[in-house]
C-alpha positions as CSV (number, residue, x, y, z in Angstrom):
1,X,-21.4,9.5,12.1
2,X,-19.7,6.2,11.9
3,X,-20.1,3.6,9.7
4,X,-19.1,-0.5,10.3
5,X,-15.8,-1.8,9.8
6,X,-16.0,-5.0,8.2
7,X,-12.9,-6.6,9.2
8,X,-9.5,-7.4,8.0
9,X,-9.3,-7.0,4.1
10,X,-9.0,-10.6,2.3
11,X,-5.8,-10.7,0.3
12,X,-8.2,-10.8,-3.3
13,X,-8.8,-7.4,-2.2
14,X,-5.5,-5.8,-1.4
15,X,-4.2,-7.8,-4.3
16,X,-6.6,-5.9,-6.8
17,X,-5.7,-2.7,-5.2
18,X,-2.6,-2.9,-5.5
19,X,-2.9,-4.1,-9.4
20,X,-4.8,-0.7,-9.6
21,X,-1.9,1.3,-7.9
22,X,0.4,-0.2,-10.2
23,X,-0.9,0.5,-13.3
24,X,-1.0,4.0,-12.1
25,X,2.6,4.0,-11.7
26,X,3.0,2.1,-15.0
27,X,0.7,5.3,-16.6
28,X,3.0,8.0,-14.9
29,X,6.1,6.1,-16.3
30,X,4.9,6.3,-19.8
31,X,3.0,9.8,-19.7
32,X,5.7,11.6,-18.0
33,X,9.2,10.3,-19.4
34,X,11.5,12.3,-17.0
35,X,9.8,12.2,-14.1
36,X,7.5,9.6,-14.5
37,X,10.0,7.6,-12.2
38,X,9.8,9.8,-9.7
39,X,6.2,10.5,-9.8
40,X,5.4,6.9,-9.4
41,X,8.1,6.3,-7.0
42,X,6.4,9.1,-4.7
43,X,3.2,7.9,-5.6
44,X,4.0,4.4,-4.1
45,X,5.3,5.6,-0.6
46,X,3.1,8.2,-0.4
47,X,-0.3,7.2,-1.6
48,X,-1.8,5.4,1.5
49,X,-1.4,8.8,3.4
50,X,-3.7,10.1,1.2
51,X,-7.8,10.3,1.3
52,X,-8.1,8.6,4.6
53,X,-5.8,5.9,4.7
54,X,-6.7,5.0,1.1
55,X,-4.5,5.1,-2.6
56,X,-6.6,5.3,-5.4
57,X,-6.5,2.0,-5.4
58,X,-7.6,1.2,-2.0
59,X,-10.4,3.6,-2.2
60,X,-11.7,1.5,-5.1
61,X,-11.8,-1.8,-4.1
62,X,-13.5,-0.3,-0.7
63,X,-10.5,-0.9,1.6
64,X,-7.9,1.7,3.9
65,X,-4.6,1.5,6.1
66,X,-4.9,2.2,9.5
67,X,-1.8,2.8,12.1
68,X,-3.3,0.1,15.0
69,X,-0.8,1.7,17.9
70,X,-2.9,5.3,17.2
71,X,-6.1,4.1,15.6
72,X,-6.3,6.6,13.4
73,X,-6.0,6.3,9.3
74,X,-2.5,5.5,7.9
75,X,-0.8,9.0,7.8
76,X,2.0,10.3,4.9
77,X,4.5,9.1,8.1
78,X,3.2,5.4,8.0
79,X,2.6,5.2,4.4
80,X,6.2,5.9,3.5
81,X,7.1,3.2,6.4
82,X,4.8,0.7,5.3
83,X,5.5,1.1,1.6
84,X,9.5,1.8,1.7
85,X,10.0,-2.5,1.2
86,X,8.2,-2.1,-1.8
87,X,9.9,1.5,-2.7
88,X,13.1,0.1,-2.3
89,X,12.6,-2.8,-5.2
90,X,10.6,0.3,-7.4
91,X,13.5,2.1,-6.9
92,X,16.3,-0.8,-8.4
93,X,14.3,-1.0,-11.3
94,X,15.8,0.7,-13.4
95,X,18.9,-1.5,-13.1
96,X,18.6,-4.5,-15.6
97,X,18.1,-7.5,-14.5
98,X,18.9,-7.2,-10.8
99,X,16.7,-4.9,-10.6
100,X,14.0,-6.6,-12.1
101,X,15.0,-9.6,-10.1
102,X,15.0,-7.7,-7.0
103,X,11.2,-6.2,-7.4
104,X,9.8,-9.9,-8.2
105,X,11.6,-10.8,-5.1
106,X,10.6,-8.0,-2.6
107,X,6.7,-8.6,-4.2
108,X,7.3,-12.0,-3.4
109,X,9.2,-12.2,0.2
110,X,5.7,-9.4,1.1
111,X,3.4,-11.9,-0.3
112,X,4.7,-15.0,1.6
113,X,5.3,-12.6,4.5
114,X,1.5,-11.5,4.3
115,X,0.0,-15.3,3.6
116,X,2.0,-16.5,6.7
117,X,0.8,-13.5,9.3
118,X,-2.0,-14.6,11.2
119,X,-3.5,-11.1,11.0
120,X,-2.5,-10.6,6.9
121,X,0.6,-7.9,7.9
122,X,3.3,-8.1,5.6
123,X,6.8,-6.7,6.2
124,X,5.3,-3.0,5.7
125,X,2.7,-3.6,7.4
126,X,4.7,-4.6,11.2
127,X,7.5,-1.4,10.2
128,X,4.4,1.1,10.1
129,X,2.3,-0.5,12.8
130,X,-0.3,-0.4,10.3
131,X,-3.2,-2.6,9.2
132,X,-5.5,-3.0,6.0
133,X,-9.5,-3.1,7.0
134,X,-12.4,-3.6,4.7
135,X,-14.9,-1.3,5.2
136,X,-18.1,0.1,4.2
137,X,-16.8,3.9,3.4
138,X,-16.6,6.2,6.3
139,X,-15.0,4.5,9.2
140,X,-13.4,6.9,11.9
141,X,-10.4,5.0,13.7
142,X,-10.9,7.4,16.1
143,X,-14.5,7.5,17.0
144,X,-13.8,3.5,17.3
């Protein structure tokens, strides 16, 4: 059984998915003093391979990753493509000040990257062959 894709996922959307994700990472960092790094560093390349094509996040605000060459859901693979701009700034972080400066910067460059695209892609996005789609619940990529 299929259900209706809705489209490409408006940038309010991703944005408040993302937010979500974040503040995940923010509670892993605090919870978990030694490793809370590393849990939210994996967490951020890794969770759009999960549920689907969906982070906690995504699943949420009703939205998943898909890899558009395969038209299947975003795999472990594409997630850790499409999310290793982001990972990169995460993983400066702990550097003060450049790496603070860094993160706003790669959040920015993505943003403006994403605004500019005529389809919404940002940098991880055309690395990972990957899209974000609004959808209902249960779409199968591959039934499509």
């Amino acid at each position: 059984m299929m259900s209706e894709e809705t489209g490409s996922a408006g940038l309010l959307l991703r944005t408040a998915a993302r937010v979500i994700d974040f503040i995940l990472i923010a509670a892993a960092l605090e919870m978990l003093p030694r490793a809370g790094y590393f849990a939210g560093l994996a967490y951020l390349l890794l969770g759009d391979g999960f549920f689907d094509g969906r982070s906690i996040g995504k699943r949420l605000v009703k939205i998943r990753v898909v890899n558009t060459e395969r038209n299947t859901a975003c795999s472990i693979r594409d997630s850790i493509l499409r999310n290793s701009p982001l990972a990169l700034g995460f993983s400066l972080w702990v550097l003060p000040w450049v790496g603070w400066i860094f993160v706003v910067a790669a959040v920015v460059m993505e943003f403006i990257l994403m605004l500019g695209s005529e389809n919404g892609a940002r940098l991880g996005d055309e690395i990972a062959k990957t899209a974000v789609l609004e959808s209902d619940g249960k779409y199968d990529m591959r039934e499509a």
